[in-house]
N, C-alpha and C positions, 0 to 999 in steps of 0.2 A: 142347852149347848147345840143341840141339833138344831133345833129354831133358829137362833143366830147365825149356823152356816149358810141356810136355804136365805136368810136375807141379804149375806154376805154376795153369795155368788150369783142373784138376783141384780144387786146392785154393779157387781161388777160388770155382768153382763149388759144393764142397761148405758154405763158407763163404754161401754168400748161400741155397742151401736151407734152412740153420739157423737162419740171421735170421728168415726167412718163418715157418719152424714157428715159430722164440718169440714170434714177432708173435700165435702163434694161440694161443696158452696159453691151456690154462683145461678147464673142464667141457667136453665135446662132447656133442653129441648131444642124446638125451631126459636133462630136468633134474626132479625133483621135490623136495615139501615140504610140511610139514606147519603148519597153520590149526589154531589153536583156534578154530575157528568153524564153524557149521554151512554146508550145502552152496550153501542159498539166500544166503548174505550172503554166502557168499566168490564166487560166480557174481554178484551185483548189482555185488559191489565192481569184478573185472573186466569188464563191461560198463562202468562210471564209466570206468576206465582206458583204453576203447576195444580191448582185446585181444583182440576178437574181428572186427575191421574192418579189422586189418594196413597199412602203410602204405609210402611211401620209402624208400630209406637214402640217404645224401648218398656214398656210397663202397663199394664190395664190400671192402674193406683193411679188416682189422680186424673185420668180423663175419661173415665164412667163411673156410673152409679150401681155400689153393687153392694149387697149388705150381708152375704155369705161370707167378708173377708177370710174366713179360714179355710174357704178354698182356691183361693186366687195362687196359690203355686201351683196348680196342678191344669194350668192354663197358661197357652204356647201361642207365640206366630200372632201377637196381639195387630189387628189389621186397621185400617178407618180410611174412610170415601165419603166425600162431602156432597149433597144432592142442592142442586144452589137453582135460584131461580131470580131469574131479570123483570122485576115491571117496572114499564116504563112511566114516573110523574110527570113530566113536560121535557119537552125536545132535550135538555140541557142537564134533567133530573132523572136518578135511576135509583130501584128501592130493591135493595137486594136481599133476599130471604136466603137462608142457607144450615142446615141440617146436619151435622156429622151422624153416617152412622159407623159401626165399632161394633168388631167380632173378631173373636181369636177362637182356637183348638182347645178344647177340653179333652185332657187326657184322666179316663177314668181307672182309677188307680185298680180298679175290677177288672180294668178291661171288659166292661158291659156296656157301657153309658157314654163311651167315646163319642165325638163330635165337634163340626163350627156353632157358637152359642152366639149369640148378639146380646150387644148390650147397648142402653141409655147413655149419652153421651152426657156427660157432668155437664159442658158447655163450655167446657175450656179451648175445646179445640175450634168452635166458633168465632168464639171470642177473638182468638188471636191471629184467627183467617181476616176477618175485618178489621182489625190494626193494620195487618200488613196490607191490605188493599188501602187503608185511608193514607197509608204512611208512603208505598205507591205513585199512587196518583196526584201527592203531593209534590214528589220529588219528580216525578216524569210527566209530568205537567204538558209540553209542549212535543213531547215524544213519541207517544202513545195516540194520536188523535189518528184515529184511522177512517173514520166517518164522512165517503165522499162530499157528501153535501156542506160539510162541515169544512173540508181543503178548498173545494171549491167556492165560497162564500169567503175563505180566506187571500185566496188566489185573487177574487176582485176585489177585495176592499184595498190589495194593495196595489193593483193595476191603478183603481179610479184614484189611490190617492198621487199615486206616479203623476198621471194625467194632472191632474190637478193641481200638483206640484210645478209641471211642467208650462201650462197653461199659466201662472202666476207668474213664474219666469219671464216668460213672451211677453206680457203688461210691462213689467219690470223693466225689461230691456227697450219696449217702446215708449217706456216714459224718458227713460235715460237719451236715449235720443233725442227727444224732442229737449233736455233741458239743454242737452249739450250742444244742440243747433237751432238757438230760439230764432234765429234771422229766417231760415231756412222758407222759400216760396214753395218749393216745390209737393207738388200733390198728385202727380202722374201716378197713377196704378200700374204695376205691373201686372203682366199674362203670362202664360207659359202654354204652350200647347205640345201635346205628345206627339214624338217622333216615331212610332211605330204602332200597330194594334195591340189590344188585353195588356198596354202598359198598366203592373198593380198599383192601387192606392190603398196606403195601409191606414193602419190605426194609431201608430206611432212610430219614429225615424226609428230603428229598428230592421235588420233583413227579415228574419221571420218573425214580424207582428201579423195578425190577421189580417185579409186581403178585405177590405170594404168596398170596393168594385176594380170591373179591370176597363181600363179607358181603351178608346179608339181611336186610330187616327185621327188627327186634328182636333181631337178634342181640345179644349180653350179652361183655363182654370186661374183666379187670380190668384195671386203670390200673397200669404199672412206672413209670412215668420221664415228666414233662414238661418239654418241651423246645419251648421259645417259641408256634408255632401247632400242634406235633406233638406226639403222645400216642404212648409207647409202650404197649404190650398182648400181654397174654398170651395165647397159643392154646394150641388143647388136645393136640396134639403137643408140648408141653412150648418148643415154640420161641417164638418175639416178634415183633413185629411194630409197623407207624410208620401210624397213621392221623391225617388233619387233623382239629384239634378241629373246624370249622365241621361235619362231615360227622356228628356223632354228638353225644348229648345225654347228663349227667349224671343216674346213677343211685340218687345220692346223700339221704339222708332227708334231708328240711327240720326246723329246728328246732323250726317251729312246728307239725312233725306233717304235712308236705306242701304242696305247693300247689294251691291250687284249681285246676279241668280248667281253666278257664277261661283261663286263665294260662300255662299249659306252652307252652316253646316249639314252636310248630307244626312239624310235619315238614318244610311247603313252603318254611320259612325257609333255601332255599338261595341258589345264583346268585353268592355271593361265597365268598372263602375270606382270612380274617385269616394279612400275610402279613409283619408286623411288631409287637407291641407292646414298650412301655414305662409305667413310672409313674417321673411326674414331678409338680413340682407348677401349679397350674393360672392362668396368667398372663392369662388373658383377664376381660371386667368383665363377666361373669355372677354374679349374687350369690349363687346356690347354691352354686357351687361356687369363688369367687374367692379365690387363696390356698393353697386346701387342695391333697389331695396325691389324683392321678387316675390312671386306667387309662387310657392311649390305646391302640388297635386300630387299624389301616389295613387296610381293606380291598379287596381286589382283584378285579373280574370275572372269572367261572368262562370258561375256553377263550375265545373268540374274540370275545365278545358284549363290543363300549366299552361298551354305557349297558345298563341295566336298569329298568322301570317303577317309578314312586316306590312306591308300595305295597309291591313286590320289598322295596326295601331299607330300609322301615320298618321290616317285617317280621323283616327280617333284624339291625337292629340293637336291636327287641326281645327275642330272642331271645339276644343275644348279652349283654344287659342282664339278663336272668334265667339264662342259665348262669354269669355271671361273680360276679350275687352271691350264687348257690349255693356257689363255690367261696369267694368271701369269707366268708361266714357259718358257715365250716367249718374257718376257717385264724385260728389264736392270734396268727398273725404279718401276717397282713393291715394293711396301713395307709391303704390307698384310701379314699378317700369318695365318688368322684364316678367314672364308667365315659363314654369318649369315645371314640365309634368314625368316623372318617375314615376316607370315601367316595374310592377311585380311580379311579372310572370317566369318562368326557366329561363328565356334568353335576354330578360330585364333590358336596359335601354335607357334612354334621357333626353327628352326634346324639350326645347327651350328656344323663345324666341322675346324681343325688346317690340314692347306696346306700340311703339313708333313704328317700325317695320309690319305688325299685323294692321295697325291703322291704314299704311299704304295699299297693303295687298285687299283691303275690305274695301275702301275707296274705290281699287282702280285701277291706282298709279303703280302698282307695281302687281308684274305678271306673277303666276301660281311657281315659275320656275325660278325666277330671282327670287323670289320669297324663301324658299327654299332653300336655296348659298345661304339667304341671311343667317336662316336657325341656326343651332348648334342641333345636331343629330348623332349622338354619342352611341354606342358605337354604330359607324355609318352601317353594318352589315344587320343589325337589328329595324332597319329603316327601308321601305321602299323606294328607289330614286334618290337616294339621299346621297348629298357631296360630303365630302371630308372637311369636318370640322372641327376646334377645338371645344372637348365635351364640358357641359355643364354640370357645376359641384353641387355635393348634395350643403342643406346649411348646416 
């Protein structure tokens, strides 16, 4: 009988070790794994995760290995902090190692033995660290990329595919052209030369694209591609480049054998820069040009400057009145008759004049001051020298 007990409680006791260890099943120890991802975004993602600031556990049962169970009540304040490490397999791949360790307060029921005790991490708390990173960086995929090299390589793939986009465009629209004018003789290249010095040539029509050089007076550039208020232009590197029409003047022969000095638009005709057009036809009850079919321009203050001196933008909208019907007088497909350039700035404004009238005044035949009755100059007090006229409508 007594024999029988000692194998009794022999047995029992092996049976309740067993229990414990399969309570502990699983990975021990140091756990790792492997990230498609680079180092920095899988180190951001666990910081999100907190895995590096450790916290509570509600119970030491279940996420260590301990085989004293019958004294796991007598143990407080169960803690755990993960020791994780980054190596790096290629640019793209990251192999993360990572460790829990795990200690609570032992309270000795003696009050002798009291203490923080460490314990063996079962592997649970591992395990479930790298789910939540895989599960993560699954979901915040495009979110989490903090890796300059990595924004940056993303930044150009989608400038050069812009470009490239753009560039197809420009083929596209010059095939269209040619089907839609197969008679067409004409093969005159246009030029443009800058009206002032360190005019920017950028990288694309765009105000802040990058400055690819700053031109000089009279420098000379032929005309590829226009493109609403932007010109592109050939350099001599065989590359291209986006400069604003307002910044540079038409080098173009006049039909009637040039224009007179008198007439060219002045260099100082800056201060704005056209940052919209359209042709539409012309709904206001001006009887130059009522009905017919016009050029409108909207013009914008250069950098910081709301208003500009009415002079400023007389100036500037004669100018803009002798480049536009240099290009009309030169184009089979032109249909304008009248050029409307709207004023953006605080004291706004509206000049407008009929192609017929600019053609005189470019000629010749009609002086800088009858030119001037002709326009419409809306409101005259926005205008330097200007007569009282009736104003021109927007379309």
């Amino acid at each position: 009988m007594r024999r029988m007990t000692r194998r009794s409680v022999g047995f029992g006791v092996l049976m309740l070790t067993s229990a414990f260890l399969a309570a502990g099943e699983g990975p021990k120890g140091l756990q790792e794994r492997e990230y498609r991802f680079p180092p920095p975004t899988v180190k951001a993602a666990l910081q999100k995760l907190g895995a590096y600031v450790g916290g509570r556990l509600p119970a030491l049962e279940g996420f260590t290995i301990k085989t004293e169970r019958v004294q796991l009540e007598h143990y407080e304040r169960p803690y755990y902090e993960f020791k994780l490490d980054l190596v790096p397999v290629a640019s793209d791949r990251t192999l993360v190692r990572v460790k829990a360790n795990v200690s609570a307060w032992y309270a000795d029921p003696q009050g002798t033995n009291s203490g923080y005790r460490a314990f063996e991490s079962s592997g649970r708390l591992e395990s479930d660290l790298l789910d939540r990173l895989k599960d993560f960086l699954t979901k915040n995929k495009s979110a989490i990329v903090t890796d300059p090299d990595t924004v940056a390589k993303q930044i150009a793939a989608v400038r050069q595919h812009r470009l490239d986009a753009e560039s197809r465009v420009s083929l596209l629209e010059k095939q269209l052209e040619r089907l839609q004018a197969p008679n067409t003789q004409s093969n005159t290249t246009e030029y443009v030369s800058v009206a002032k010095p360190r005019v920017p040539i950028v990288s694309a029509p765009e105000q802040h694209a990058p400055v690819l050089l700053r031109a000089q007076s009279e420098d000379e550039f032929e005309v590829i591609e226009r493109r609403g208020t932007w010109l592109r232009v050939g350099l001599e590197d065989g590359r291209n480049g986006w400069v604003s029409r307002a910044q540079v003047k038409s080098n173009a022969p006049d039909a009637t054998g040039g224009l007179p000095a008198s007439v060219k638009a002045p260099a100082s005709a800056t201060g704005f820069t056209i940052v919209r057009e359209t042709a539409s036809s012309f709904s206001g009850d001006w009887p130059r040009l009522k009905g017919k079919q016009a050029l409108y321009l909207w013009a914008r203050p250069e950098g910081s400057i709301p208003s500009l001196a009415a002079g400023k933008k007389l100036r500037f909208a004669e100018a803009i009145f002798l480049e536009r019907y240099r290009e009309a007088a030169h184009s089979s497909r032109s249909s304008v008759e009248g050029i409307v350039v709207i004023f953006l700035d605080q004291r706004g404004g509206v000049a407008a004049a009929s192609l017929e009238d600019i053609g005189h005044w470019a000629d010749g035949s009609l002086s800088h001051t009858a030119f001037l009755k002709k326009c419409s100059l809306d409101p005259p007090g926005a205008f330097e020298n200007a007569d009282t006229t009736r104003g021109a409508a927007f379309p």
